[in-house]
C-alpha positions in Angstrom: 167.0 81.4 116.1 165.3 79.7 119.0 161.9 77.1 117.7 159.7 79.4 120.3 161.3 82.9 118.1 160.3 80.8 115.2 156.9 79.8 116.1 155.9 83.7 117.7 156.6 85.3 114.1 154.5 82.9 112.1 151.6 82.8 114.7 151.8 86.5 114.2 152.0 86.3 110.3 149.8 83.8 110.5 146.9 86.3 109.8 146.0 88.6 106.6 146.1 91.9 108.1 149.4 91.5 109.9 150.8 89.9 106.7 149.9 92.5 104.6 151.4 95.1 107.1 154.7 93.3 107.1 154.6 92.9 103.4 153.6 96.6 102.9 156.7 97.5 105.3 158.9 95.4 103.5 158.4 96.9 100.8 158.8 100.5 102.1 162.2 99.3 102.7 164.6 100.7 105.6 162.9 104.3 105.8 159.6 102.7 106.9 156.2 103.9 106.8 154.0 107.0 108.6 150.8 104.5 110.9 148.6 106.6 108.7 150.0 105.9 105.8 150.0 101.9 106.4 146.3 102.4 107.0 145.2 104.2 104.1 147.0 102.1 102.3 145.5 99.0 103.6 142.2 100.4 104.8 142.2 99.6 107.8 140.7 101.5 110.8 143.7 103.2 112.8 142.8 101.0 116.3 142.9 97.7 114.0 146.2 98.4 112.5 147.7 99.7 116.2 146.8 96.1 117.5 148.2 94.6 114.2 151.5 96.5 114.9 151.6 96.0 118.4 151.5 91.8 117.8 154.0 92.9 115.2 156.5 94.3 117.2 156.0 91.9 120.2 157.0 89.0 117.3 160.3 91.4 116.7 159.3 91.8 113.1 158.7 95.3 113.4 160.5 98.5 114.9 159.1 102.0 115.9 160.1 105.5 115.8 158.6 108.9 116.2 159.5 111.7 113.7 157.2 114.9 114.9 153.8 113.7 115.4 153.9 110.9 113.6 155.2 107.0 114.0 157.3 105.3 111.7 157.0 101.7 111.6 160.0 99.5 109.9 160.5 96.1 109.3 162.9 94.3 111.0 164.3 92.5 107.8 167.4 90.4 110.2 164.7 88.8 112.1 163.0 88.1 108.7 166.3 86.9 107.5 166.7 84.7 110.6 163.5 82.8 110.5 163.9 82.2 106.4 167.6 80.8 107.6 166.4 78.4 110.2 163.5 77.2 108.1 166.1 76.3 105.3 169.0 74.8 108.0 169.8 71.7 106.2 167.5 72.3 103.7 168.1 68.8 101.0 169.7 66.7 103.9 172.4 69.6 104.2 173.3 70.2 100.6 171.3 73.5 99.9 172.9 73.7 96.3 170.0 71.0 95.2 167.6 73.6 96.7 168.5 77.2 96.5 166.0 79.7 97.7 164.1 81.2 94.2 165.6 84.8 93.3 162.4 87.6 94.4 163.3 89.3 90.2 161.3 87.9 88.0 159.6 85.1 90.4 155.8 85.2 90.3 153.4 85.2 93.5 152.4 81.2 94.1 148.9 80.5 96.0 148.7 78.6 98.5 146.1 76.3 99.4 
């Protein structure tokens, strides 16, 4: 991954709707997730959550497709994938054993301040 692919997903993370979105459609897993459904879900007004998306997709962290009438957004878990890797390249000067990533079973949602 290029710094500039690196630095367009967080900017678009980098904001609470769009990071629950991605989170929501992370957890929806492969199948994805109806528009409408992400908004109820989220309550969010349907023209918020299309701009959400849209900055979504144009960071490559989210796909499209239409089934009938309605949209099915996906996320894009090897560009999630990618940025965790290059944000851990030689994580502990280049011995990653000393600092492996924590397991998501059992691990409990940190703050951050």
């Amino acid at each position: 991954m290029k710094k500039q692919n690196a630095v367009a997903i967080l900017a678009a993370l980098a904001q609470d709707n769009r990071l629950d979105v991605f989170r929501l459609l992370v957890e929806a897993g492969p199948e994805g997730m109806p528009a409408g459904r992400i908004a109820n879900s989220l309550k969010l007004q349907p023209n918020a959550l299309t701009f959400h998306l849209d900055q979504l997709r144009d960071a490559s962290l989210v796909t499209v497709r239409r089934d009938g009438r309605s949209m099915i957004y996906t996320a894009r878990y090897e560009a999630m994938n990618s940025l965790i890797s290059y944000l851990t390249d030689n994580c502990c000067q280049g011995q990653p054993g000393y600092c492996p990533p924590g397991t998501a079973k059992g691990r409990k949602s940190e703050k951050v301040s």
